[in-house]
N, C-alpha and C positions, 0 to 999 in steps of 0.2 A: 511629894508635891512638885507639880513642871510647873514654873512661873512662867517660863518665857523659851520660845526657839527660837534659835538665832545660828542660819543655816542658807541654803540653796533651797528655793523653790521648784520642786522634783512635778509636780502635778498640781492645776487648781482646776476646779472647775465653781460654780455660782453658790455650792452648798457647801464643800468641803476643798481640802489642800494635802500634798503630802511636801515636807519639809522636812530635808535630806542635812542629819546632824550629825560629822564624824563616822558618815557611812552608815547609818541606822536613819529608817523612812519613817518618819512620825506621820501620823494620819490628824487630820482636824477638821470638824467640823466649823462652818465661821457663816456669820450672817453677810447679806449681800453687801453690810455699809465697809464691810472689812474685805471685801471682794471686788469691789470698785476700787482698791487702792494698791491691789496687789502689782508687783512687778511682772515682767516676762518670765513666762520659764526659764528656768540655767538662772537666774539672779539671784542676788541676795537680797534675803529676807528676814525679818524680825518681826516675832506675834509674839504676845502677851497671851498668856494662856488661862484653862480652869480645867481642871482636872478632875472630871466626876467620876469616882468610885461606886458600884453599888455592887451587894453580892454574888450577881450574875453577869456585870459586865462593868466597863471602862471605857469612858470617853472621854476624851483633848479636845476642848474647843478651843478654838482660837479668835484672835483681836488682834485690830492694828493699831488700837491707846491702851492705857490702862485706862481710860476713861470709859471706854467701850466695855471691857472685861468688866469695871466695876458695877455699873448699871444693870449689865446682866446677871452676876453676884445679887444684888438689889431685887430683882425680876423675881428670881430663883427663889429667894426668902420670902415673897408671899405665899402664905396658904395656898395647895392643891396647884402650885404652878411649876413644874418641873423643868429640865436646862431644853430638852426641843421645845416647847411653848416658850421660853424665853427670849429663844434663838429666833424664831420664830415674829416675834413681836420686835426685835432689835431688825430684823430686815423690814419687817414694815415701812421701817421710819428709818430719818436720820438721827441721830445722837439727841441734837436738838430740839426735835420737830417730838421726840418723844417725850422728853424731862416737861417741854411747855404742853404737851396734850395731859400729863399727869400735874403739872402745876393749877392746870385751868380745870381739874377736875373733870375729864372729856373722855370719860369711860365710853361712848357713843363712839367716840375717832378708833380707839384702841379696838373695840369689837371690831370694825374693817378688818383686821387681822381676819387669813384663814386660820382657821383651828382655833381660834381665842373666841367663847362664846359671852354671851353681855355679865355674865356671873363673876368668869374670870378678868374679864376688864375691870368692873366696879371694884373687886379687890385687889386689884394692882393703883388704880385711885385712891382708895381709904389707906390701903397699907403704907403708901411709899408718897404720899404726898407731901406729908411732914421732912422725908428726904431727899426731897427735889428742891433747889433753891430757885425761885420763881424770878430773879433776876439774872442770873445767871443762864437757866431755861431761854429764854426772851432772846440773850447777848448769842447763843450759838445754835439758834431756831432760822431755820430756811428764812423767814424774815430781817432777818441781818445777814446780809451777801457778803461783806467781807472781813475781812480780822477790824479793820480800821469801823466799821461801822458797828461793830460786835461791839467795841469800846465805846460807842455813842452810846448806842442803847443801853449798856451798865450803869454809864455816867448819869446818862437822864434817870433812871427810874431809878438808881441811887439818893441821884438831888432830889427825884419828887418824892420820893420816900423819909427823904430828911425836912423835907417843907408839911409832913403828917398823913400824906395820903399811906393807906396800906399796900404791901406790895402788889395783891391784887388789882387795885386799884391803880396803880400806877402800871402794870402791866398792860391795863388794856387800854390808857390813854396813849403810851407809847405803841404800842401796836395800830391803833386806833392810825395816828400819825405816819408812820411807817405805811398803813394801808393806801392812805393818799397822797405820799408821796414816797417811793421807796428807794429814791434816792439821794435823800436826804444823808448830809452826810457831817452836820456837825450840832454838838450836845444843846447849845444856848439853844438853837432852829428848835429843834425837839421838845424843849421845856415848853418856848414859848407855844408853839404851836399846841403843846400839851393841855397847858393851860387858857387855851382861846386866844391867845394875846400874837400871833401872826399869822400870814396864810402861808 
């Protein structure tokens, strides 16, 4: 098993990378969200990898978290969804924008995907709902622009979570909030405004 290359970036292009390890070219596939982050060529690089075996062939994908590699692991484990459909549905989205499309139950968003048809969306929904944490989804979703604000939105729908609302439910008041005002940037704002109580 390759966990991880940690090397010179020899080739990338928008689907795959080759990364140069002690003089040996590893090939990898990698989703676009891990493509937008890569350095210039001739640099140094580090991907988190997944290593698919099957009896006719072998393929290295790569990631630039293990958060990324995980989700797609996750992806992979629903019924009839294989690592290019996986791959596939991780360039779609952002890390984020994906865990909250599967939190909110939005097999409709996930079909957008090319090659993901509405069958295989609803059961990447059913399957991995339960393994998406709906506050966390929320804290690092295109809706929370930066680390500082990431922290808001935890906090809030934390507290509104602790005051009985379901995470559902507090999910989409904080969104809710965020939608009209998105730069909103500290937790009390958020509650109040959550719960009706500021503009």
């Amino acid at each position: 098993m390759i966990a991880y290359l940690n090397g010179i970036l020899a080739e990338k292009s928008p689907a795959g990378v080759i990364v140069e390890c002690g003089g040996v070219g590893y090939e990898a596939l990698i989703p676009l969200s891990t493509f937008d982050r890569l350095p210039a060529t001739g640099q140094a690089v580090k991907l988190f990898t997944y290593h698919a075996v099957r009896e006719d062939d072998e393929i290295l994908f790569g990631f630039a978290t293990p958060e990324e590699r995980e989700m797609f692991t996750k992806v992979t484990s629903v019924s009839g969804v294989g690592p290019k459909t996986a791959l596939a549905v991780l360039s779609g989205f952002t890390l984020g924008d994906l865990q909250l499309a599967i939190a909110q139950g939005d097999a409709k968003r996930i079909a957008t995907v090319k090659g993901v048809g509405k069958k295989t969306a609803e059961r990447i929904v059913i399957e991995l709902k339960d393994k998406v944490n709906p506050i966390e989804a929320l804290a690092n979703s295109s809706v929370a622009s930066t680390g500082a604000q990431r922290a808001v939105v935890r906090d809030a729908m934390l507290a509104l979570t602790a005051l009985g609302f379901t995470d559902d439910k507090a999910r989409k008041m904080v969104s809710d909030v965020l939608e009209q005002d998105p730069q909103v940037a500290d937790t009390e704002t958020v509650i109040k405004r959550a719960l009706g109580g500021g503009k």
